[in-house]
C-alpha positions as CSV (number, residue, x, y, z in Angstrom):
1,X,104.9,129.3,87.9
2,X,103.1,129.6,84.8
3,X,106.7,129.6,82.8
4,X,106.9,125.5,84.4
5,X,109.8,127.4,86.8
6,X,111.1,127.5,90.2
7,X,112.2,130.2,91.9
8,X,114.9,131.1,94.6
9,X,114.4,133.4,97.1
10,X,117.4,134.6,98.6
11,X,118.3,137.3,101.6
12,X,118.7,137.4,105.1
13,X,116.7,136.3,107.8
14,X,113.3,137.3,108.8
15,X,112.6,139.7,106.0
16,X,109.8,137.5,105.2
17,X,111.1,134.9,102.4
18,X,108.7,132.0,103.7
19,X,106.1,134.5,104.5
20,X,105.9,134.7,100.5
21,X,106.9,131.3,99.5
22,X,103.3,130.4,101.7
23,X,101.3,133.3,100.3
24,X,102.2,132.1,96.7
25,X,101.6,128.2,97.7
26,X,98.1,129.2,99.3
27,X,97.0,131.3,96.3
28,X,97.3,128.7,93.4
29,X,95.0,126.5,95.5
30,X,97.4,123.1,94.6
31,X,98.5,120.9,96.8
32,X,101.4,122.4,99.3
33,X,104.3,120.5,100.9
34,X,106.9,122.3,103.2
35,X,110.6,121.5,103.7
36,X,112.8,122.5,106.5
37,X,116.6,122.1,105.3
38,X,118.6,120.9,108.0
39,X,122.0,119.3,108.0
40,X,120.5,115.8,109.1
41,X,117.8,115.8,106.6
42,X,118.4,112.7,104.4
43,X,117.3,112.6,100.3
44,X,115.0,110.3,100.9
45,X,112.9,112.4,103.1
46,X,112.6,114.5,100.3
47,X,111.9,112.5,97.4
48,X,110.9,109.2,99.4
49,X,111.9,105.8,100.0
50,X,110.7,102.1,99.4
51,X,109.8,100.2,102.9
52,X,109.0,96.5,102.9
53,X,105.8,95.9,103.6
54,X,105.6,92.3,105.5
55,X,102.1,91.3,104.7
56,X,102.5,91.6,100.8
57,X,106.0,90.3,101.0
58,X,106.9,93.4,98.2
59,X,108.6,97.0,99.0
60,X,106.4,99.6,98.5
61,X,106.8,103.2,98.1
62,X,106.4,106.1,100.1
63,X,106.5,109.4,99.0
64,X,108.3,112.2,100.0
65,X,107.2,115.8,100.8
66,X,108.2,116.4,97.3
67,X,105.1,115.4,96.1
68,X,103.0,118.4,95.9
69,X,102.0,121.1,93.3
70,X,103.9,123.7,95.5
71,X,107.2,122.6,97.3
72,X,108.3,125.3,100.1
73,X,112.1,124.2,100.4
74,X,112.7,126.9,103.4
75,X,116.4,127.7,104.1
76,X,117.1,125.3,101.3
77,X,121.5,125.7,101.9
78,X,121.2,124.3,105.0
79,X,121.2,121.1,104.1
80,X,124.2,118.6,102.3
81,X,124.9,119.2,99.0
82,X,123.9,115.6,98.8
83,X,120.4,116.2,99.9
84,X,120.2,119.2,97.9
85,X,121.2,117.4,95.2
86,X,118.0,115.4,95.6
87,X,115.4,118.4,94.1
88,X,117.9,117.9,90.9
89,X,115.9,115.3,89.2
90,X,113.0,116.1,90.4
91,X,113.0,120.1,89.4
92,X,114.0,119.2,85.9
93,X,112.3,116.1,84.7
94,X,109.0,116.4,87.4
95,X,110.1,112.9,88.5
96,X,111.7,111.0,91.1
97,X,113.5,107.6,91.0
98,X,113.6,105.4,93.6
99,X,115.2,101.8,93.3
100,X,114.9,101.9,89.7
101,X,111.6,103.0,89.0
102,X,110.6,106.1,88.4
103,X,107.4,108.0,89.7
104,X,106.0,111.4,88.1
105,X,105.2,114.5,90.4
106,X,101.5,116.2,90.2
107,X,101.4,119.1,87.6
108,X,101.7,121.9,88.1
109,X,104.9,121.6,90.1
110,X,106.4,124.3,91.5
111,X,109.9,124.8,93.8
112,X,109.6,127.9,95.9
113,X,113.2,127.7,97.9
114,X,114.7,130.4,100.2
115,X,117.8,130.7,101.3
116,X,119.9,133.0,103.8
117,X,123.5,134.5,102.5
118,X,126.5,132.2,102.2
119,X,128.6,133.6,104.9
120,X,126.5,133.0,107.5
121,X,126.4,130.3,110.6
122,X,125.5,126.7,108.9
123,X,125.2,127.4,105.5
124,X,126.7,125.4,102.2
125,X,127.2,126.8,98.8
126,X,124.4,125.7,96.4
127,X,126.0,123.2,93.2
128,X,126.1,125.2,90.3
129,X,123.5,122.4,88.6
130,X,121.1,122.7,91.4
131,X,121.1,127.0,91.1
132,X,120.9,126.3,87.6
133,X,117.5,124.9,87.7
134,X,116.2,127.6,89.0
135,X,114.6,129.6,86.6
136,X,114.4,132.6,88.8
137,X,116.4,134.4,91.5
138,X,114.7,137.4,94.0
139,X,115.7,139.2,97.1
140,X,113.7,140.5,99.4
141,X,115.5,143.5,101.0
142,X,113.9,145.2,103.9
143,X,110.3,146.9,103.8
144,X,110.0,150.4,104.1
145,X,108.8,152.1,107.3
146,X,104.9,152.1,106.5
147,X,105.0,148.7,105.1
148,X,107.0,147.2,108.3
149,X,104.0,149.8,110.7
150,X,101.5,147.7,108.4
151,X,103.3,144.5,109.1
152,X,103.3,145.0,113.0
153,X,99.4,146.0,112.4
154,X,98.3,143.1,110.3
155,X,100.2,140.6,112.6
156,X,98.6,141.6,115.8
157,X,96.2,139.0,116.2
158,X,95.9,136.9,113.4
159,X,98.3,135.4,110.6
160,X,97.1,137.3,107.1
161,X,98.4,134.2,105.6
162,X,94.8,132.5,106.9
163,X,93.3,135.2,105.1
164,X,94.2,134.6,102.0
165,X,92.1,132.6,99.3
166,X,93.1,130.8,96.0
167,X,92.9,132.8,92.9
168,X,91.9,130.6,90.3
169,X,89.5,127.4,90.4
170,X,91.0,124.0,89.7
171,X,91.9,123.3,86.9
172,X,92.2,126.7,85.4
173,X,96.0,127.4,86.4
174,X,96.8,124.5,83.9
175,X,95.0,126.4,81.1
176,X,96.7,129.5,82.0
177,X,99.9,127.2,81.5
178,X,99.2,126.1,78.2
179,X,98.0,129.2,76.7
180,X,101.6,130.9,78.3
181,X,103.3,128.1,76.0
182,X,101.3,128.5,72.8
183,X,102.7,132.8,73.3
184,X,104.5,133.5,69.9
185,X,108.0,134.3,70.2
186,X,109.4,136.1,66.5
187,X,112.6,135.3,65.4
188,X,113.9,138.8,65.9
189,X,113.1,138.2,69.8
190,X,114.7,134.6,69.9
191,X,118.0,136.2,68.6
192,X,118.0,139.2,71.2
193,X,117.9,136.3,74.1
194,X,120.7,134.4,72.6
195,X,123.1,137.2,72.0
196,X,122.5,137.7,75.3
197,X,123.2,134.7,76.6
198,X,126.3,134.3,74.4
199,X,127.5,137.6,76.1
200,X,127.8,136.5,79.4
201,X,130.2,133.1,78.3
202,X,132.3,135.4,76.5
203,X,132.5,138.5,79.2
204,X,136.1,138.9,80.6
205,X,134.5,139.0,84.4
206,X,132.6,135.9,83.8
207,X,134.4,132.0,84.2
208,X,131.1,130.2,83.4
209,X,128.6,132.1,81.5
210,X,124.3,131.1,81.3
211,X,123.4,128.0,80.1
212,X,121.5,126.6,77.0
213,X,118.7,126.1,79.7
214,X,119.0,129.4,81.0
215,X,117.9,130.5,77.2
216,X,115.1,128.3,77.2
217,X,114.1,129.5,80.5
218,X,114.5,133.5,79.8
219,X,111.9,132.5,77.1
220,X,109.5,131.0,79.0
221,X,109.7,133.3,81.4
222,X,109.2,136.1,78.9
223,X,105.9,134.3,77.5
224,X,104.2,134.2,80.4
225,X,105.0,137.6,81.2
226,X,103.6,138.8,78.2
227,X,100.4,136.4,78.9
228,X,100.2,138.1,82.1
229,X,99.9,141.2,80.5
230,X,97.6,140.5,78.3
231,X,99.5,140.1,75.1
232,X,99.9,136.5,72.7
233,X,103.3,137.9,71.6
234,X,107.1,139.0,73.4
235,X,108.2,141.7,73.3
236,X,112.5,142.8,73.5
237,X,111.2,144.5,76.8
238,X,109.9,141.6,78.7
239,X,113.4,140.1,78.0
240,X,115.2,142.8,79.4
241,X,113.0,143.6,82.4
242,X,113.3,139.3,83.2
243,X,116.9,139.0,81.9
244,X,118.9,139.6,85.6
245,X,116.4,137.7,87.5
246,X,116.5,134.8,85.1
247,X,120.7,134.5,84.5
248,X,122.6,136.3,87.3
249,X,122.2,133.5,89.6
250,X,123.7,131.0,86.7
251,X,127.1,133.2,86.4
252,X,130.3,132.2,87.7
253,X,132.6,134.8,88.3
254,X,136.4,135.2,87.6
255,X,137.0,137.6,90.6
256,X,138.4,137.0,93.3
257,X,138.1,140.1,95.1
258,X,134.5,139.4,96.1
259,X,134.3,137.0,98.8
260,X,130.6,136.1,99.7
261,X,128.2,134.6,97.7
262,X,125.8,137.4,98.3
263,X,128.4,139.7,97.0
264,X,129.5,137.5,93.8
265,X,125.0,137.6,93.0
266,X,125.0,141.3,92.8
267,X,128.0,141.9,90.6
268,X,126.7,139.3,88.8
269,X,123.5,141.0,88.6
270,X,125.5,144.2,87.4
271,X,127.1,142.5,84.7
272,X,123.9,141.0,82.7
273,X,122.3,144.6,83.5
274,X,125.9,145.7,81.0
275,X,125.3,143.0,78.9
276,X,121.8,143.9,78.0
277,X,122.6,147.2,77.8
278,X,125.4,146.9,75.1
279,X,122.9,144.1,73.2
280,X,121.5,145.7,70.6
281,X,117.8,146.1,70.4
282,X,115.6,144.0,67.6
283,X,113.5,146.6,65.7
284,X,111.2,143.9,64.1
């Protein structure tokens, strides 16, 4: 969020993907909007549509849950690729068109999307464009014993999601932003991501490798991760630690021996691990 991102959160249900997508919404303290993909939602119930208002004789707009600082896009591929392709202009460019004229989104904006596994009951692959946008890529996985014991504890009566209370004051998250943008980046650094990236176009497993974006967004990512801990400057690790999160989603693989989309993530996941591995490491 402080990169300008959005991120993806992908895994099966009910191992809490929304649950998180809301506890990150209610702790910025911005403005939250929630969308339920379905297959009859229409774009313009996400980015909104001009109505004729009698009285003034002129169309006049009305915006669609997409206006927000935090956009929950729950189960986000189980909707048309038509609607999805909707969130396309709006996660790059912070806009939305409508009839020709265009209309900014609040700042900070934010897509927090989940999404269930491919090969199950109602889903539709997400367009490489769309997945591209994303900056980042998580799975949950399941909890272990004493956290799920905890989960049955702290959902016994109340929701801990009404427990929780924005971490900065207004205003200051934009601050944070800023100063994340203005973290230095040396050359040395700027070369280790883009050798990277050119790995995976040129990899043998790999049919469509990470994009020019997907550089721009593996730096962004790393400044604020260095701002978050504290330093004005990246480091080689913050790009390798980031690297799979930021560019597995983006691959497109050659094999054909892996089936699922779920499947097709983790080798793809396996793959930038190799190719950060074999990268060498800047030593200035």
């Amino acid at each position: 969020m402080l990169a300008g991102g959005h991120l993806l959160i992908e895994d099966v249900p009910g191992v809490g993907k929304t649950m998180l997508a809301k506890a990150l919404a209610r702790a910025t303290g911005g403005t939250v909007s929630r969308i339920q993909f379905t297959p009859d939602l229409l774009p313009s119930d996400v980015t909104g549509v001009s109505v004729f208002d009698q009285s003034s004789g002129r169309f006049e707009f009305k915006s669609g849950a997409v206006f927000a600082n935090v956009v929950i896009g729950d189960e986000i591929n189980r909707a048309s690729p038509k609607t999805q392709s909707a969130l396309l202009e709006c996660m790059e460019e912070s806009q939305v068109t409508v009839d020709g004229a265009t209309w900014p989104l609040p700042e900070p904006f934010t897509v927090v999307a989940t999404q269930n596994p491919v090969d199950m009951e109602g889903t539709y692959v997400l367009p490489e464009a769309q997945r591209d946008r994303f900056m980042a890529r998580i799975s949950m996985g399941y909890p272990d014993q004493e956290s799920e014991r905890a989960m049955l504890r702290s959902h016994d009566r109340v929701d801990p999601i009404d427990a929780l209370e924005p971490v900065l004051p207004p205003g200051r998250f934009a601050g944070l932003a800023i100063a994340a943008r203005d973290v230095f980046v040396s050359h040395a650094v700027e070369t280790y991501v883009l050798e990277i990236v050119a790995a995976t176009r040129t990899h043998p497993e790999v049919r469509l490798g990470a994009s020019p974006r997907a550089s721009l967004q593996l730096v962004r990512a790393a400044k604020a991760a260095a701002l978050l801990d504290g330093r004005d400057f990246v480091l080689p690790d913050d790009v390798e630690a980031l690297a799979p999160t930021v560019l597995a989603h983006r691959l497109v693989l050659r094999r054909t021996g892996v089936d699922s989309r779920d499947g097709q993530t983790a080798a793809a996941i396996k793959i930038v691990e190799r190719v950060v591995k074999t990268t060498p490491v800047p030593l200035q």
